[in-house]
C-alpha positions as CSV (number, residue, x, y, z in Angstrom):
1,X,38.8,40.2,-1.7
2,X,38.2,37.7,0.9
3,X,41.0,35.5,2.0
4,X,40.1,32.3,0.4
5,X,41.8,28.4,1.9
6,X,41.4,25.4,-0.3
7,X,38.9,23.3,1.2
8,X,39.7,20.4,2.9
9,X,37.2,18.0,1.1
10,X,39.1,19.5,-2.2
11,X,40.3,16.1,-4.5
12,X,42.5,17.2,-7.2
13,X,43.3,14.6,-10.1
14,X,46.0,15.2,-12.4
15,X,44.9,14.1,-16.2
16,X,47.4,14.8,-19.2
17,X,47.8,18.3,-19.6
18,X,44.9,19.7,-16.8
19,X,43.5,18.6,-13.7
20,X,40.4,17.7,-12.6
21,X,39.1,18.8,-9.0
22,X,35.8,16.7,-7.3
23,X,34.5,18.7,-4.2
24,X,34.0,15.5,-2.0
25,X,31.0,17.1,-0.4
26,X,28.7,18.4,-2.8
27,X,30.6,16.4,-5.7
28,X,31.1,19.1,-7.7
29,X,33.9,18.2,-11.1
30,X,35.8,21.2,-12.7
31,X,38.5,20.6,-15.5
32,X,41.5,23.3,-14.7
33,X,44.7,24.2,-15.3
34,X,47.7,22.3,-14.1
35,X,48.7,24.8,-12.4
36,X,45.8,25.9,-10.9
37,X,45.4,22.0,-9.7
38,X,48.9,22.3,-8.2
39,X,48.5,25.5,-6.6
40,X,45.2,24.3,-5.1
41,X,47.1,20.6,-4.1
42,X,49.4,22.7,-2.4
43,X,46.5,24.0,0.4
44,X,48.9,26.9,0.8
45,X,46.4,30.2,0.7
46,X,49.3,32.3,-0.7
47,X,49.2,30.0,-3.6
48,X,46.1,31.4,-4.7
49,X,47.0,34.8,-5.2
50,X,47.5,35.2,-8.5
51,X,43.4,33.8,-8.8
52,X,41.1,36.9,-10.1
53,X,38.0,37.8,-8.2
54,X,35.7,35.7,-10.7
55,X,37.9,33.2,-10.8
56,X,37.8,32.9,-6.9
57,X,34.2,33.2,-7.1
58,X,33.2,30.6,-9.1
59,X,35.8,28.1,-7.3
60,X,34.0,29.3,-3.8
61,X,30.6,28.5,-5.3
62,X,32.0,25.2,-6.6
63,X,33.3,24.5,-2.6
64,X,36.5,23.9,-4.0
65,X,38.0,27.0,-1.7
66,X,36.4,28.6,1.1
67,X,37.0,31.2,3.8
68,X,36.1,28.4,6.5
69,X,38.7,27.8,8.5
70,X,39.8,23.7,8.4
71,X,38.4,23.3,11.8
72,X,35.1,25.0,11.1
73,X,34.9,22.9,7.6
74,X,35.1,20.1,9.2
75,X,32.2,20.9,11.8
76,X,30.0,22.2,8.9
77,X,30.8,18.6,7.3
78,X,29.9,16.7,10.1
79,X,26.4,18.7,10.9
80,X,26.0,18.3,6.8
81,X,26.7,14.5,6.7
82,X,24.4,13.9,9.8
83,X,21.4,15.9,8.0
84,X,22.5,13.8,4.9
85,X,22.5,10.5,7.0
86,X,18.8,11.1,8.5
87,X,17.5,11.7,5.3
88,X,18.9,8.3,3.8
89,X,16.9,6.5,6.5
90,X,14.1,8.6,6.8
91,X,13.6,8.0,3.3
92,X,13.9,4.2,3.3
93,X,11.2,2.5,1.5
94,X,12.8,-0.3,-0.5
95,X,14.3,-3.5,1.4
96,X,15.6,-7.0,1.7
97,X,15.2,-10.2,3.2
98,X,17.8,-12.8,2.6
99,X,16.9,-16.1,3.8
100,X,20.1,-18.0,5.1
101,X,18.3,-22.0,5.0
102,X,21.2,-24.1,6.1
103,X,24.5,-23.2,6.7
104,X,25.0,-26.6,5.2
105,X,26.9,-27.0,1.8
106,X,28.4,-29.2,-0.5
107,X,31.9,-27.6,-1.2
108,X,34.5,-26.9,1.2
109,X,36.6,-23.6,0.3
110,X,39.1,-22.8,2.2
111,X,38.8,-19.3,2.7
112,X,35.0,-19.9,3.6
113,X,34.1,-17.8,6.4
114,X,31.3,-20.2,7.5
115,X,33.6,-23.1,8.2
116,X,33.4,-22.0,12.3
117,X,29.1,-22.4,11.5
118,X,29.5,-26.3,9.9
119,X,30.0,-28.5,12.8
120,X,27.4,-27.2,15.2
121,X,24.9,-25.3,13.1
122,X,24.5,-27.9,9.9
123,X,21.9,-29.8,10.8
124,X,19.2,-27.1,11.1
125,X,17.6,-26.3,7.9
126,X,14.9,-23.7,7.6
127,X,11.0,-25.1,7.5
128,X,8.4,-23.6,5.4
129,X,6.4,-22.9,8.9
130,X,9.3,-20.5,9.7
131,X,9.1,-19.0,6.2
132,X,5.0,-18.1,7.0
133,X,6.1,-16.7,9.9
134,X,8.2,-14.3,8.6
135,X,5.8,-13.3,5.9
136,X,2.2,-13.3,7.5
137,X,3.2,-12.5,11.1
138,X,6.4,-10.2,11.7
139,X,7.0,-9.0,7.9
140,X,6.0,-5.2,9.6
141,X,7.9,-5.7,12.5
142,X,11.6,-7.0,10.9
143,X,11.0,-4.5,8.1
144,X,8.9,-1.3,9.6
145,X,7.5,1.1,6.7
146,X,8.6,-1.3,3.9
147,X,5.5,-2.8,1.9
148,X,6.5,-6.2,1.0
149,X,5.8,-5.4,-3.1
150,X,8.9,-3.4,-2.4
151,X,11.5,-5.7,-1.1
152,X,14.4,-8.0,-2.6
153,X,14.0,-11.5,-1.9
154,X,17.4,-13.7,-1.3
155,X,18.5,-17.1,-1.2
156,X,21.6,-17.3,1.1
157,X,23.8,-20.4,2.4
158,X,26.1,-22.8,2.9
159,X,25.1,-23.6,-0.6
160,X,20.5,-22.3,-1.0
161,X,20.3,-24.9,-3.4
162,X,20.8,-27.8,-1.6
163,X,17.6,-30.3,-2.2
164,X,17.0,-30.4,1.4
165,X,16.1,-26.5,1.4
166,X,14.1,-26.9,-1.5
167,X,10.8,-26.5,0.0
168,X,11.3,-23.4,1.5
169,X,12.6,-21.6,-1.5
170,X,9.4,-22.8,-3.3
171,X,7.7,-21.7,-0.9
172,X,9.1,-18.2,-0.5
173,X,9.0,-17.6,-4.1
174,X,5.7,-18.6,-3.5
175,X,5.2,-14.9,-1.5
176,X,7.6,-13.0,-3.9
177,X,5.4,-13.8,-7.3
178,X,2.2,-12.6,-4.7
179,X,3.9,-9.6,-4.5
180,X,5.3,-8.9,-7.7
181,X,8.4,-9.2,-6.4
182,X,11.8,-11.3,-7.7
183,X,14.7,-12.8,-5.9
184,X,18.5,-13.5,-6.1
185,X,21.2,-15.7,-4.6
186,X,24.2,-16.1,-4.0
187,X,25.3,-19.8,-5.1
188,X,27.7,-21.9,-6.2
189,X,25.9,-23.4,-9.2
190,X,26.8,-27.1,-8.9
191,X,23.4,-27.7,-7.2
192,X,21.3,-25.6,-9.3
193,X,20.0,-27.6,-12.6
194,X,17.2,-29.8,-10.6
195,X,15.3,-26.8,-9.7
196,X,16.1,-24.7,-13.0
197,X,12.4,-24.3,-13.6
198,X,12.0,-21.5,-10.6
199,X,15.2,-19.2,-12.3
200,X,13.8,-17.1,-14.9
201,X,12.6,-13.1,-15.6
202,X,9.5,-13.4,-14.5
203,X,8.1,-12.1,-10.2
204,X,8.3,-15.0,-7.8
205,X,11.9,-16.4,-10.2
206,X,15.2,-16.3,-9.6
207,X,16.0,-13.7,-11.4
208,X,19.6,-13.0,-10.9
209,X,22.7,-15.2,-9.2
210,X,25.9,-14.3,-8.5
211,X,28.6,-17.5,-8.8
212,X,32.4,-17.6,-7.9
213,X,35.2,-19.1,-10.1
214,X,38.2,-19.3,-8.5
215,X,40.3,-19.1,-11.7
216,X,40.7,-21.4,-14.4
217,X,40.0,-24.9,-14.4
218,X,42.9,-26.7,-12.9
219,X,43.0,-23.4,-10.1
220,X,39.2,-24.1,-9.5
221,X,39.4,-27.1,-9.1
222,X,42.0,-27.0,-6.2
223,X,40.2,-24.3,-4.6
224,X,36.9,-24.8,-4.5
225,X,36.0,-29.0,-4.1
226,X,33.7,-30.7,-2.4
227,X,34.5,-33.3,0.1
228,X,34.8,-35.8,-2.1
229,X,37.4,-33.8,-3.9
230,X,35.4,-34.1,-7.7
231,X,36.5,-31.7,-9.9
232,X,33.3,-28.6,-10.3
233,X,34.7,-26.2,-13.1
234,X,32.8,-27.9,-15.9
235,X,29.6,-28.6,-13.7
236,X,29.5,-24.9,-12.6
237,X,29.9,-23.5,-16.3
238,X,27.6,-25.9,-17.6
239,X,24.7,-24.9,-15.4
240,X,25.5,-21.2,-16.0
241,X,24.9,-22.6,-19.3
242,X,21.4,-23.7,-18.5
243,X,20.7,-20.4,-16.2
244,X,21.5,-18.3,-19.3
245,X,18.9,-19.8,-21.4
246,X,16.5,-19.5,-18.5
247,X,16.9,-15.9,-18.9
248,X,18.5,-15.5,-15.5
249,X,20.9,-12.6,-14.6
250,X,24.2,-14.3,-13.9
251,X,26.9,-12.3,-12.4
252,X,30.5,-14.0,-12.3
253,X,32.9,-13.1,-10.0
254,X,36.6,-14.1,-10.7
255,X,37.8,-14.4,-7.0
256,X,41.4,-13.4,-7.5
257,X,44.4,-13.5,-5.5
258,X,48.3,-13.0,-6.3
259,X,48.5,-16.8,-7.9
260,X,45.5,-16.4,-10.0
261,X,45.9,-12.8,-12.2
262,X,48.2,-14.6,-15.0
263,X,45.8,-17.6,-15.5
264,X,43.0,-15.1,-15.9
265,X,43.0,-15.1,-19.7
266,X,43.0,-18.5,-20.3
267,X,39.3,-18.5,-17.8
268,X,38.2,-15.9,-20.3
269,X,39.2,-17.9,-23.0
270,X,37.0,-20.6,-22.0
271,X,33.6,-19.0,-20.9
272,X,34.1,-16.7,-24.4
273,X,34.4,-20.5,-26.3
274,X,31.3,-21.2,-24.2
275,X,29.9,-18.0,-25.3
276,X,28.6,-17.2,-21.6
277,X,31.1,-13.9,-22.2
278,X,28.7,-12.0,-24.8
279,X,25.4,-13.0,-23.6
280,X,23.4,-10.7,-23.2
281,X,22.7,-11.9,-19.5
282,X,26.1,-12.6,-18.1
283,X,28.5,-10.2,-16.5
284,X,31.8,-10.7,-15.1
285,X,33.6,-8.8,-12.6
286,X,37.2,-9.3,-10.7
287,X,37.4,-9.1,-6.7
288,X,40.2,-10.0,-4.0
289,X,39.7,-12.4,-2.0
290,X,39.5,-10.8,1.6
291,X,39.8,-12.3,5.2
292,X,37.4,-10.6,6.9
293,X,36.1,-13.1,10.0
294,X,37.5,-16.4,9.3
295,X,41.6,-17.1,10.3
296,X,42.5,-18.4,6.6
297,X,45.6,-18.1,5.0
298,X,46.0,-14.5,3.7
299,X,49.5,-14.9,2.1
300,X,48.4,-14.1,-1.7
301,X,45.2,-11.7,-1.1
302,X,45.2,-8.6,-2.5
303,X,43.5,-5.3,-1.8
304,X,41.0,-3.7,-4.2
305,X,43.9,-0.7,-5.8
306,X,46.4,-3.8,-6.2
307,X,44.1,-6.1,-8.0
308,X,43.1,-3.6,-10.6
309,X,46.4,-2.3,-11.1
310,X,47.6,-5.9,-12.0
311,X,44.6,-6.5,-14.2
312,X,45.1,-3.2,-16.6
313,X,48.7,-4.3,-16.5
314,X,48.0,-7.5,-17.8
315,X,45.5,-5.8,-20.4
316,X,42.7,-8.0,-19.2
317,X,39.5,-7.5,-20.8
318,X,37.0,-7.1,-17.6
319,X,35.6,-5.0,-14.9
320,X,37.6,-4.7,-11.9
321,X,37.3,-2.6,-8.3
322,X,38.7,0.8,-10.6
323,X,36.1,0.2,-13.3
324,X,33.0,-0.6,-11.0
325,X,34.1,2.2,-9.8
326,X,34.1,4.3,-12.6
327,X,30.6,3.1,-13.6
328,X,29.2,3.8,-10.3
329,X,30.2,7.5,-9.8
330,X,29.6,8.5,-14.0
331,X,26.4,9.9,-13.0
332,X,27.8,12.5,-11.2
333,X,29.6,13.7,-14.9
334,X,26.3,14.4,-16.4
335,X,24.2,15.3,-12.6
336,X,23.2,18.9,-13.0
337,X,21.3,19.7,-9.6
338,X,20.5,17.9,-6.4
339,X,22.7,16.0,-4.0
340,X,25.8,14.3,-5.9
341,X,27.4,12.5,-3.1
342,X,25.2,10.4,-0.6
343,X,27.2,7.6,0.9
344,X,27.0,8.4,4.9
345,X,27.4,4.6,5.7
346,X,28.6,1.5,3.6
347,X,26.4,-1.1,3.3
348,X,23.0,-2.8,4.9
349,X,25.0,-3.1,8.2
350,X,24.1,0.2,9.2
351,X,20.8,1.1,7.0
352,X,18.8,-2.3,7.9
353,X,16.6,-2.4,5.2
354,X,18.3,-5.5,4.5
355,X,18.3,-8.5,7.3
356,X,19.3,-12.1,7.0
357,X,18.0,-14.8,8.3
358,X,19.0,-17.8,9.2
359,X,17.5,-21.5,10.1
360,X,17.2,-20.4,13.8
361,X,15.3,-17.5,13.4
362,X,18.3,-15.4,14.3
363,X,18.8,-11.9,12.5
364,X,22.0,-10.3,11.3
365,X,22.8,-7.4,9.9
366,X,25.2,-8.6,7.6
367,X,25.9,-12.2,5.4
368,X,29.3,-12.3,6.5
369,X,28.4,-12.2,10.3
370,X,25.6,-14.3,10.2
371,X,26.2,-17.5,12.5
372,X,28.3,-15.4,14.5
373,X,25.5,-15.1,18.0
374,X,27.7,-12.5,19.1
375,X,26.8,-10.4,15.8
376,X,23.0,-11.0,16.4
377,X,20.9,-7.9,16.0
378,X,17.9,-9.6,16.7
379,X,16.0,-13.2,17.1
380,X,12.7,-14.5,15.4
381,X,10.8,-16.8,17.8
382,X,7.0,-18.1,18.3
383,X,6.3,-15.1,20.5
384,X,8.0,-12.7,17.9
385,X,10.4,-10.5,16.8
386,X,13.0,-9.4,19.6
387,X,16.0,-7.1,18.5
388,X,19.4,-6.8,20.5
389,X,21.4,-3.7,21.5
390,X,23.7,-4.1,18.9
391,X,20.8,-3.2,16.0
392,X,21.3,0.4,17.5
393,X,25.0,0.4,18.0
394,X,25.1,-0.6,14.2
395,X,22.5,2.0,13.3
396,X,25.1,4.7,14.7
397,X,28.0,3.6,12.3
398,X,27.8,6.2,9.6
399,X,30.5,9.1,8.6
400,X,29.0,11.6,10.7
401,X,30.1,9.4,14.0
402,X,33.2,8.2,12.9
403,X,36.2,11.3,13.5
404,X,38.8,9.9,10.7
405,X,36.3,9.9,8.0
406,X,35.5,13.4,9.3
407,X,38.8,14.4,8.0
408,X,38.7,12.4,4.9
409,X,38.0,14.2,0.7
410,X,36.2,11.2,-0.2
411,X,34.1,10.3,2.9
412,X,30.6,10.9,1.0
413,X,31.6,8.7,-1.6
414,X,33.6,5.5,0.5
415,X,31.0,5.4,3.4
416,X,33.1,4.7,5.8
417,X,34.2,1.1,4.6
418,X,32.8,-2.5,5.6
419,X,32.3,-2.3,9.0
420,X,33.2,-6.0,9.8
421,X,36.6,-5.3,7.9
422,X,37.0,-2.5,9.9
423,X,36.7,-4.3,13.4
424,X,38.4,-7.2,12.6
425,X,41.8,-5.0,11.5
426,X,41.4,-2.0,13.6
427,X,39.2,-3.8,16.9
428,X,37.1,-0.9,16.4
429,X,33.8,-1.0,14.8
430,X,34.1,3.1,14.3
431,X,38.0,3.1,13.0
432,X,38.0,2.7,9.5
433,X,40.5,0.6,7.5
434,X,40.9,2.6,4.5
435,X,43.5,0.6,2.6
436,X,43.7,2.1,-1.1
437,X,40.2,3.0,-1.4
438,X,40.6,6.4,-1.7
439,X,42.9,5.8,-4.7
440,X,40.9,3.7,-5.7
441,X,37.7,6.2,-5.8
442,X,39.8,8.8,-7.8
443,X,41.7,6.5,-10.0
444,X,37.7,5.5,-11.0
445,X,36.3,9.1,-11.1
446,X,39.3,9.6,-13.2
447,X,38.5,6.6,-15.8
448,X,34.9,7.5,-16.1
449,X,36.0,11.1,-16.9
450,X,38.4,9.8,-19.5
451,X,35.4,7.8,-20.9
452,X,32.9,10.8,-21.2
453,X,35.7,12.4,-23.2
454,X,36.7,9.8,-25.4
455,X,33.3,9.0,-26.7
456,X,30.5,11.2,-24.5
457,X,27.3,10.1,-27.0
458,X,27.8,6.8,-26.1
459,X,28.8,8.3,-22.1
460,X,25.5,9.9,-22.3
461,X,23.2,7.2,-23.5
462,X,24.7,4.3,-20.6
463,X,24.9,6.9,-17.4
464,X,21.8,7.2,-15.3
465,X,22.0,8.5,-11.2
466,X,22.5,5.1,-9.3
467,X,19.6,3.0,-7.3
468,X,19.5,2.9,-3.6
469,X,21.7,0.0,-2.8
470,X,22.1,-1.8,0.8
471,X,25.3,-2.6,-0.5
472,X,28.2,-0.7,-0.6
């Protein structure tokens, strides 16, 4: 019998009485024994001799052991995850345009990592001319091999709904509803209820917004004023109020830190007395507030494992990083053939389908670095589109190029992490900052397990493979 190793890219996640194992290559989930989970956690090859030859076979098929030895795994996963990598991009034919108008708005957070932008870049707002430009002229240049029936339209800021920018969103959605095609923002909502006539189902509407509360009212409305220092809990729910009945998508994220998590049921109090939780078009999710760019004050943030530790040990009622988690990876419980794992890079920094831009005509590859000019990728001007060095240099960030994710059992499923997260902690655009993801990951592959087993008709009906995403 061949001399079998447990592999490398083996995960193995204890459950009450059995383990589960997840092959962080092919993705591959087997339910086994404790103590064939502990004999395989061990990664000592002696520990496997009491395995019969069927039994070793079908853990070799699964990729869970392997006569590889950890060095030649590891090459075989980088040559794999490259060949993975060139097919995600090779196959791109979906994308994004987000359309950052004015860095301009009409709140001052103080985490914002915009507030660098706001004394020198405010004044510009984006002019319809600049808008036909992008659309009539360069669409096939910014976006190569992407029809424009087949991309997301965004509204990004500052604040997009700012009267001033008005115009150009009408006249985008003007090209969206020509195409078929809807859009989505990211807004505050305070500004949103003179133009709720363009949110709605339908192509060329709003279609779905995402809006921040920074917990309940009297945290809120500390954290998140304008400069005039008026209060903006009320206004904000009301108009998700009035973009609920428009039909729009509204997706609310609770941004949490440490001195937020025990006020968190009295916000859910409110918005279920509202009746916004239970519509059928609102969602609500829980994320950490993060310094990614901007120097803020960091004292109380959290990372993702810690924030939904504290929520299940407060026994609040909502999605968190381990339960969007969980959803996300389900379909590999019920995926049958086919690639299961296929996340080589982390979000639209790397892939590119997805570009902002802002006033300026200057491209980014990501929101959060957009009014950065250092973080250019490219520039939109009269004579037309020109793109920097750095497009390319982002283009090579993926799993295959970076070593530590190399040696990493949940690579294919984490991506490598956000890249501007990455380089502001590390200084090193290629030297992920893992954190607690990979807890994370298994602790949410182990919740969406637990759910297939407590009630799998119902796991069955909700769980379909995921969409291509530019997000991570």
């Amino acid at each position: 019998m061949p001399k079998y190793n447990t592999s490398r890219y083996l995960n193995v996640i204890e459950l009450d009485n059995t383990a589960l194992l997840f092959n962080g290559v092919n993705g591959c989930l087997d339910e086994v024994s404790s103590k064939l989970g502990e004999a395989l956690k061990s990664q000592e090859p002696s520990a496997l001799d009491f395995l019969s030859q069927s039994d070793s076979d079908f853990l070799a098929k699964r990729g869970h052991i392997t006569t590889l030895s950890k060095e030649t795994e590891r090459e075989r996963f980088r040559e794999f995850a490259a060949a993975i990598h060139k097919k995600r991009i090779q196959g791109v034919s979906h994308g994004s345009l987000m359309l950052l108008m004015s860095y301009n708005c009409n709140l001052a957070c103080k985490y914002c990592y915009q507030h660098p932008h706001r004394p020198h870049k405010s004044a510009a707002v984006m002019t319809p001319a600049l808008v036909e430009a992008i659309f009539e002229k360069h669409f096939s240049k910014l976006l190569p091999g992407i029809e424009p029936k087949n991309i997301d339209l965004s509204f990004y800021g500052g604040e997009p709904f700012l009267p001033a920018n008005e115009p150009v969103i009408r006249k985008a959605l003007g090209y969206a509803k020509s195409y078929g095609a809807h859009a989505f923002s990211i807004t505050n909502a305070t500004m949103v209820a003179p133009m709720i006539d363009i949110f709605g189902p339908c192509p060329g509407k709003v279609k779905r917004v995402q809006v921040s509360l920074d917990g309940n009212r009297k945290q809120h409305d500390a954290s998140r004023i304008p400069a005039s220092g008026e209060p903006t809990f009320d206004k904000i729910l009301d108009n998700i109020e009035l973009l609920l009945k428009q039909e729009t998508e509204v997706s609310i994220r609770l941004n949490l830190d440490k001195s937020k998590l025990k006020a968190i049921p009295e916000l859910l109090a409110e918005l279920k007395s509202r009746k916004i939780i239970g519509n059928k078009y609102a969602s609500i999710y829980a994320s950490p507030l993060h310094d990614n760019i901007a120097k803020v004050d960091a004292t109380d943030f959290m990372d993702v494992g810690e924030l939904s530790s504290q929520v299940f040990k407060l026994g609040i009622d909502m999605e968190h990083p381990v339960s969007l988690r969980a959803n996300d990876m389900s379909y590999l419980l019920k995926l049958e053939k086919g690639l299961g794992l296929m996340n080589t890079s982390f979000c639209m920094q790397t892939l590119q389908n997805c570009l902002v831009i802002d006033a300026f005509g200057d491209i980014y590859a990501c929101y959060e670095e957009a009014g950065f000019p250092e973080f250019r990728v490219g520039h939109l001007s009269e004579d037309g589109v020109e793109f920097f060095p750095l497009r390319d240099i982002y283009k090579s960030r993926h799993v295959a190029n970076m070593p530590e994710c190399l040696d990493c059992s949940v690579a294919l499923t984490c991506g490598g992490q956000c890249g501007v997260r990455c380089r502001a902690v590390t200084g090193d655009l290629f030297k992920p900052h893992c954190a607690d993801i990979k807890k994370v990951i298994l602790e949410g592959l182990k919740l969406a397990y637990r759910k297939k087993q407590q009630n799998p008709e119902e796991f069955a009906a909700k769980v379909n493979a995921p969409a291509a995403s530019t997000h991570g």
